[in-house]
N, C-alpha and C positions, 0 to 999 in steps of 0.2 A: 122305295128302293130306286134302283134307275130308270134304263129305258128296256132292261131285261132281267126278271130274276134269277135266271139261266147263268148269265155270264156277271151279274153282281156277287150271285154268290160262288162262284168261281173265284172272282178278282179275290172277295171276303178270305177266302180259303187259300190262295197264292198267298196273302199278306200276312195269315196267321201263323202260316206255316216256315215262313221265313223269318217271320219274329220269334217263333219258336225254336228255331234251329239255332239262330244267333243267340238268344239267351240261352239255353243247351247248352254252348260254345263259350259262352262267357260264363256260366254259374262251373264247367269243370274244366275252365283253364286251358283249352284245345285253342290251337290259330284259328281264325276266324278267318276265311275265302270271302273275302270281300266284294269280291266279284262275282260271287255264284247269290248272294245276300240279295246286292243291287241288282242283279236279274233277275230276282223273284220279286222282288218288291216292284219292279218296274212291269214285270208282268201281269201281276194285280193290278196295275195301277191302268194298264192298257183294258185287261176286261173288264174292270169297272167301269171306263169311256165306251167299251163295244157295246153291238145291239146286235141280238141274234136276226139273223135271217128270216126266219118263219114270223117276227116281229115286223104287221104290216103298222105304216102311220105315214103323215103327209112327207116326210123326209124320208122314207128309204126309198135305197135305190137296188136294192138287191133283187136279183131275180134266179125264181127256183128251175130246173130243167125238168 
């Protein structure tokens, strides 16, 4: 998986579920929000690139309080 499976299977789950909703929308003929589609799919696509926090390795830079 990535570099978290926290936020991979999150991204997994944004992407399914927006493929799901647009075929939904296409199999009974409903408009399609084209715009609410690409911000789901782009939102997967952002936590599939992210790394949780509590994920230590030589490149983070995040720091807990």
């Amino acid at each position: 998986m990535g570099k978290s499976w926290k936020t991979t299977v999150a991204g997994i789950l944004a992407i399914i579920g927006a493929a799901a909703g647009l075929l939904t929308a296409l199999l009974q003929g409903q408009t399609i929000d084209y715009t609410s589609v690409a911000g789901s799919f782009m939102a997967g696509i952002g936590l599939l690139a992210a790394k949780d926090v509590n994920v230590t390795g030589a490149g983070s830079t995040a720091k807990s309080h």
